[in-house]
C-alpha positions as CSV (number, residue, x, y, z in Angstrom):
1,X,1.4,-12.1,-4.5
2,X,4.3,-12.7,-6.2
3,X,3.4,-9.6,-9.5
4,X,2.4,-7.6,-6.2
5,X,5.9,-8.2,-4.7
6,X,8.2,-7.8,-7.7
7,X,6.4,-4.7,-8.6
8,X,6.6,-3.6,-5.3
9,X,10.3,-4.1,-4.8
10,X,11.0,-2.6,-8.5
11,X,9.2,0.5,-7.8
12,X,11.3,1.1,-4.8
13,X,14.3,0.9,-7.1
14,X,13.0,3.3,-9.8
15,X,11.4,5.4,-7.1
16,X,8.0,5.8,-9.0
17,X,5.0,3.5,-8.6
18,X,5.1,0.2,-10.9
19,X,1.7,-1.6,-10.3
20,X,1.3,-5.4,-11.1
21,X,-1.3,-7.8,-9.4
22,X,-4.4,-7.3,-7.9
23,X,-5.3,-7.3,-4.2
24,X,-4.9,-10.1,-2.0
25,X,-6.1,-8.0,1.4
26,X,-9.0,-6.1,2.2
27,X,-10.2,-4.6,5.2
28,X,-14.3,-3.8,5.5
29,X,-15.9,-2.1,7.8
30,X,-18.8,-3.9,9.1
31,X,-20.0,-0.5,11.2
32,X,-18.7,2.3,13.2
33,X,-20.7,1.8,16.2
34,X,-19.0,0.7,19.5
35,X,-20.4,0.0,22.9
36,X,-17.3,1.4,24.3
37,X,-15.6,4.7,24.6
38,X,-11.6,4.0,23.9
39,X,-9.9,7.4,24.5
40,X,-7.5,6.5,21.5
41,X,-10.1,5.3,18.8
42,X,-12.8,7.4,16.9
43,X,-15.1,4.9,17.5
44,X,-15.0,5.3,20.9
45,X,-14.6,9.4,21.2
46,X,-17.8,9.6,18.8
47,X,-15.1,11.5,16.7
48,X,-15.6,10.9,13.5
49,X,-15.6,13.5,10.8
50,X,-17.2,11.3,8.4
51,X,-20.4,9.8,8.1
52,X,-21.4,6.7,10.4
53,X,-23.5,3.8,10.0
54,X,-23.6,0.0,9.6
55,X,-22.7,-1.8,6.0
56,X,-25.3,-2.9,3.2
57,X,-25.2,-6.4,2.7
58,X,-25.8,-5.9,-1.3
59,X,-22.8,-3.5,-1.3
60,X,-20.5,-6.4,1.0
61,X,-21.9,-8.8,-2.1
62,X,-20.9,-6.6,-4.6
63,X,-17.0,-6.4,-2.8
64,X,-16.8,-10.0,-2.6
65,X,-17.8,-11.0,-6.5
66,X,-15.2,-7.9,-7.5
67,X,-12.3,-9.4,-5.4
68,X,-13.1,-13.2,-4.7
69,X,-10.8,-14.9,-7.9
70,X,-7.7,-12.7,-6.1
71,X,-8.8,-12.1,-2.0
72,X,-7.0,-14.1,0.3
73,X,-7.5,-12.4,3.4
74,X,-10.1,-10.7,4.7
75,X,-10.7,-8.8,7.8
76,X,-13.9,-7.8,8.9
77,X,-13.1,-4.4,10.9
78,X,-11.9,-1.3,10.5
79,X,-13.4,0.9,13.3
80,X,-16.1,-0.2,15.2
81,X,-17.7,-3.3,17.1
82,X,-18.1,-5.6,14.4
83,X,-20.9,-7.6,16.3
84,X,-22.9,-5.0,16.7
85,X,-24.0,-5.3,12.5
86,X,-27.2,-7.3,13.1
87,X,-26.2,-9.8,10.0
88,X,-22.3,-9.6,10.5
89,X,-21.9,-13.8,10.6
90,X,-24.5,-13.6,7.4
91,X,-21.1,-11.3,6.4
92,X,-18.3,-13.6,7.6
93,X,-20.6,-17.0,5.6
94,X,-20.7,-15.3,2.6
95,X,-17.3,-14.7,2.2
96,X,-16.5,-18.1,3.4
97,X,-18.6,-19.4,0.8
98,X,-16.3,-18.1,-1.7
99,X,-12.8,-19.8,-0.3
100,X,-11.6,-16.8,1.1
101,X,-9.8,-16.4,4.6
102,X,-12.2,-14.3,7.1
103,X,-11.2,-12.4,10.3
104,X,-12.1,-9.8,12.5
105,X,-11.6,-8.2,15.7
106,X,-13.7,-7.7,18.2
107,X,-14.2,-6.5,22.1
108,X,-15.6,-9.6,23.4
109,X,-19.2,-8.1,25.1
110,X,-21.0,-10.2,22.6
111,X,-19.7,-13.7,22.8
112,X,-23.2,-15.3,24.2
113,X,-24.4,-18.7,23.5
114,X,-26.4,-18.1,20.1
115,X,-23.5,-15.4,18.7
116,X,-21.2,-18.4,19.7
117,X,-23.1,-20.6,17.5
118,X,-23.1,-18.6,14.7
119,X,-19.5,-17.9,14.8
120,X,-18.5,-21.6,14.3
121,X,-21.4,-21.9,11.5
122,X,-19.9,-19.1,10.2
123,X,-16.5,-20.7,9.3
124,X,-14.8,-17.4,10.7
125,X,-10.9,-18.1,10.7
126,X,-9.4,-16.0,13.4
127,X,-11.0,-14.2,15.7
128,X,-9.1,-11.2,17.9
129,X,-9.9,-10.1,21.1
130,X,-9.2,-7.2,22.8
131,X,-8.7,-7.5,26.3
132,X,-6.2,-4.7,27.6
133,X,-6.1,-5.8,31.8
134,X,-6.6,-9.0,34.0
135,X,-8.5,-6.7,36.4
136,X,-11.4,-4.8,36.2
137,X,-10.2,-1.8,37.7
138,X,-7.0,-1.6,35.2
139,X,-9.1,-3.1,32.1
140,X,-11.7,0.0,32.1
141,X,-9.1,2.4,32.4
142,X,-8.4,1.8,28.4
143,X,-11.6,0.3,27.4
144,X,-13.8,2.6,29.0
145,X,-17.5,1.6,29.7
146,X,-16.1,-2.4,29.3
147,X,-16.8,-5.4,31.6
148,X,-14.0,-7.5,32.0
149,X,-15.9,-10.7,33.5
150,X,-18.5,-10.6,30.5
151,X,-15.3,-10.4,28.3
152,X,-13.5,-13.2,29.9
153,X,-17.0,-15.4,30.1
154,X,-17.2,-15.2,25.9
155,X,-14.1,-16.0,25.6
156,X,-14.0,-19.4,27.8
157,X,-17.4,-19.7,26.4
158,X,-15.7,-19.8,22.6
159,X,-13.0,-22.2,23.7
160,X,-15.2,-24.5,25.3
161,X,-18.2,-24.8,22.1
162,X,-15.4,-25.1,19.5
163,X,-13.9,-28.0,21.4
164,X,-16.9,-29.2,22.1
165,X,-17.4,-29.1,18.1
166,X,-14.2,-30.4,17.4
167,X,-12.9,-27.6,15.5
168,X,-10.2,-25.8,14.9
169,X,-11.8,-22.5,13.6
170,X,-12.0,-19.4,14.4
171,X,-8.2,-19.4,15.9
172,X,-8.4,-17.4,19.0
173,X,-5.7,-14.2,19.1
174,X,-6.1,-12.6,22.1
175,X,-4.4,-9.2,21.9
176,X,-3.4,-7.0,24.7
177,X,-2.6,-3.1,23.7
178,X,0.4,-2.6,26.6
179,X,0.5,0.6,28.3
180,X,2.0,2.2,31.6
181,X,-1.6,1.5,33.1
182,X,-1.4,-2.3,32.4
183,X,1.7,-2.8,31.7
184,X,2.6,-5.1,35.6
185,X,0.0,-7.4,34.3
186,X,1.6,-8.9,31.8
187,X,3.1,-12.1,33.8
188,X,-0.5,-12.9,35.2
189,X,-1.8,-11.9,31.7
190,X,0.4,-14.9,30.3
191,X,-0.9,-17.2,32.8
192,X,-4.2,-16.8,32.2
193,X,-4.4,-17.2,28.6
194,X,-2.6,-20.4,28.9
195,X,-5.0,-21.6,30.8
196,X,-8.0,-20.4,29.2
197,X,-6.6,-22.1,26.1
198,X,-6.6,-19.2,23.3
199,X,-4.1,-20.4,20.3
200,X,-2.6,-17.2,20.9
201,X,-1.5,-14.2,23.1
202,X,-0.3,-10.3,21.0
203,X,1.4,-8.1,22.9
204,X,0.4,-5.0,21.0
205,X,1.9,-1.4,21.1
206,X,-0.3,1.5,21.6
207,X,-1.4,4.0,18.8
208,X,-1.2,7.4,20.5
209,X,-2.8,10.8,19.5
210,X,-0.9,14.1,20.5
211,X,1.9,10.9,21.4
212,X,4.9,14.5,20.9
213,X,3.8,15.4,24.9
214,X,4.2,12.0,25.9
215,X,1.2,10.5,27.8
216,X,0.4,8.2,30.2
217,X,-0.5,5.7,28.1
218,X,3.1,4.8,27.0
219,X,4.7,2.0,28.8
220,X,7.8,2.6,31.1
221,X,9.3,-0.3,29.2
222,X,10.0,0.7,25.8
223,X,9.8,-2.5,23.9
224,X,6.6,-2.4,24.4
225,X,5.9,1.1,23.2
226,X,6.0,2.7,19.6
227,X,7.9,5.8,20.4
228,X,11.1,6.9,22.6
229,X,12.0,10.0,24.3
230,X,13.7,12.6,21.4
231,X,16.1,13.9,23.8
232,X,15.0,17.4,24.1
233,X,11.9,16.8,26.0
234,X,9.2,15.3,23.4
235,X,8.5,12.2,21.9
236,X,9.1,10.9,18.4
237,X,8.2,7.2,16.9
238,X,10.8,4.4,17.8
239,X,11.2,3.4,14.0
240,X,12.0,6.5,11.2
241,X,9.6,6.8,8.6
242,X,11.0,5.3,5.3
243,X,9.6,6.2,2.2
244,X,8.1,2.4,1.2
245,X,4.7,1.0,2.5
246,X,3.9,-2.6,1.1
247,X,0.3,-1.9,2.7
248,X,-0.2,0.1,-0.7
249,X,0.5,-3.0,-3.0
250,X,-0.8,-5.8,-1.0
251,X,-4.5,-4.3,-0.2
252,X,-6.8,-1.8,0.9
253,X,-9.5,-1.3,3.2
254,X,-13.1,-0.2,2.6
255,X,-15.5,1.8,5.0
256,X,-19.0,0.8,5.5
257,X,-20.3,3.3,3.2
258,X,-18.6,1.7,0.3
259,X,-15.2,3.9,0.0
260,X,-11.8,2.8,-0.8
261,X,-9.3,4.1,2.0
262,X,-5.1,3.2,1.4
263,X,-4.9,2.1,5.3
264,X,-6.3,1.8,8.5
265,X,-4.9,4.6,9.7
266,X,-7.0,6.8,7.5
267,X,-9.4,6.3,10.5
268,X,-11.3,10.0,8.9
269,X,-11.3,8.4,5.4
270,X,-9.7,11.7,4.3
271,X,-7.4,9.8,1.4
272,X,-10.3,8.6,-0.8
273,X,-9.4,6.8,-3.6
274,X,-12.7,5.7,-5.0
275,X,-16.2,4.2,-3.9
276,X,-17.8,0.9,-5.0
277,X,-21.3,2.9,-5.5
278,X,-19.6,4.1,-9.1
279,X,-16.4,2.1,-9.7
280,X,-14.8,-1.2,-9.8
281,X,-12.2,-2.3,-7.6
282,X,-10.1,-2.9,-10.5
283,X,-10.7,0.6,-11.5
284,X,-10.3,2.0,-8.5
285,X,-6.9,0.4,-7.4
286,X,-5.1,1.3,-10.8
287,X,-6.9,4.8,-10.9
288,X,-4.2,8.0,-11.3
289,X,-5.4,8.8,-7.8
290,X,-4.3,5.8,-6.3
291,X,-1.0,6.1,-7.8
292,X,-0.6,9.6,-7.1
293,X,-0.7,8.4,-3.5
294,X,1.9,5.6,-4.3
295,X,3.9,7.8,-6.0
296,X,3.8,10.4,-2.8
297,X,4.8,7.9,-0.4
298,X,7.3,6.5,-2.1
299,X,9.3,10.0,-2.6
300,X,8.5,11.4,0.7
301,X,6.2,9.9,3.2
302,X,6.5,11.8,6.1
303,X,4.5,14.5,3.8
304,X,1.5,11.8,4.6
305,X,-0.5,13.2,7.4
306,X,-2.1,9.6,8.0
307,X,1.8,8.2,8.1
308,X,2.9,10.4,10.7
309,X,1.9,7.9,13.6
310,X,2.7,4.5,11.8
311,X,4.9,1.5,12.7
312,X,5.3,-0.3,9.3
């Protein structure tokens, strides 16, 4: 963390890409099927421009013995319901196995008795939970197709059985995406995670396509939002685009076909910078590619298609 760090900060002050460390953060992508249709998530559109399916466990194997002496984080998602891989706590063990941190997020239509089980045997760290509404009727307008009481059901189910088990593992982060829909909900949102127990409660902004003709989706409140009005009729993001992104030292994340992506908001995978089916990920994340990108970012990111709509 620290070579990762210094070289970060040093390459910010020479304004070309200086690369030591290897990295600590990965995100894999379990699968990109989802049992509901978000309107702002590939996943949910049945959008994708790339090719869809679930992870091999060989090729999840293969990420972990590459990365395990210098992973300390690692988040099981990407896009996609991560419980709907048939194996995915086989997944979370594994890397558990091997000391390193495990997390993932999910939409909370799976959290039944057996699945429960298998979480806590699992030794998944943190577990995050969508839940945009504390009504059904305002909940389905973002998470189309979803069931609130089934969601809510899994979730006391989870606090219950790891209380019952006496653990503190997976830490529950329930995470609410605010927007003008559900936005009046917060107060009786906050009361209702502290009394369901969950360690704790993310008020999330909203990732917005098309966000320059404003939408319904962004809050009245603007604290809660990602982008402000640009004072001749449009929208623009609330924070300016700098030309850093620590995302590009500290990790990467990898889609279920076995490609190295910079971000997660490379949602199309359409910044490849390698694939573990031919290279290493030490290869890959020094590769002239990879610091191509770095070195783009760094002299003018807003050139970056994929950091156009991004909050770091």
């Amino acid at each position: 963390m620290a070579l990762l760090g210094l070289s970060f900060q040093l390459s910010r002050v020479v304004n070309k890409p200086i690369l030591w460390g290897k990295p600590t953060t990965l995100s894999i992508e379990p699968t990109t099927s989802c049992n509901l249709r978000c309107p702002e998530c590939p996943s949910g559109l049945r959008a994708f421009s790339r090719p869809t399916g679930m992870l091999d466990e060989v090729l999840f194997e293969k990420v972990i013995q590459q990365s395990k002496k210098h992973l300390t984080w690692l988040h099981l998602y990407f896009q996609g319901e991560p419980f709907l891989h048939p194996n995915f706590s086989k997944l979370v063990s594994l890397a558990s196995k091997n000391g390193i941190f495990t997390s993932t997020s999910t939409n909370a239509h799976y959290l039944t008795e057996n699945r429960v089980e298998e979480i806590l045997e699992s030794r998944l760290k943190q577990l995050i939970i969508s839940m945009d509404g504390i009504s059904q009727d305002v909940y389905e307008k973002y998470r189309i197709g979803g069931n609130l009481k089934k969601v809510q059901e899994g979730i006391s189910l989870l606090v219950r059985k790891r209380k019952e088990a006496k653990k503190s593992y997976p830490r529950i982060v329930l995470q609410f995406l605010v927007t003008g829909q559900n936005e009046h909900q917060i107060p009786s949102l906050k009361s209702w995670a502290d009394e369901i127990g969950v360690d704790e409660l993310q008020l999330k902004t909203t990732q917005i396509y098309g966000f320059e003709n404003g939408s319904e989706l962004i809050p009245s409140d603007l604290k809660y939002a990602r982008y402000i009005p640009d004072g001749n009729g449009k929208w623009k993001l609330k924070k300016e685009i700098e030309n850093k992104c620590w995302r590009m030292w500290q990790g990467a994340v990898v889609t279920w076909d076995g490609k190295v992506v910079p971000c997660c908001f490379d949602k199309d995978a359409k910044h490849v910078m390698g694939s573990f089916e031919k290279e290493s990920l030490d290869s890959i994340w020094k590769s002239n590619k990879y610091q191509q990108f770095r070195s783009q970012l760094l002299k003018g990111r807003d050139q970056i298609d994929i950091c156009k709509n991004c909050t770091e």
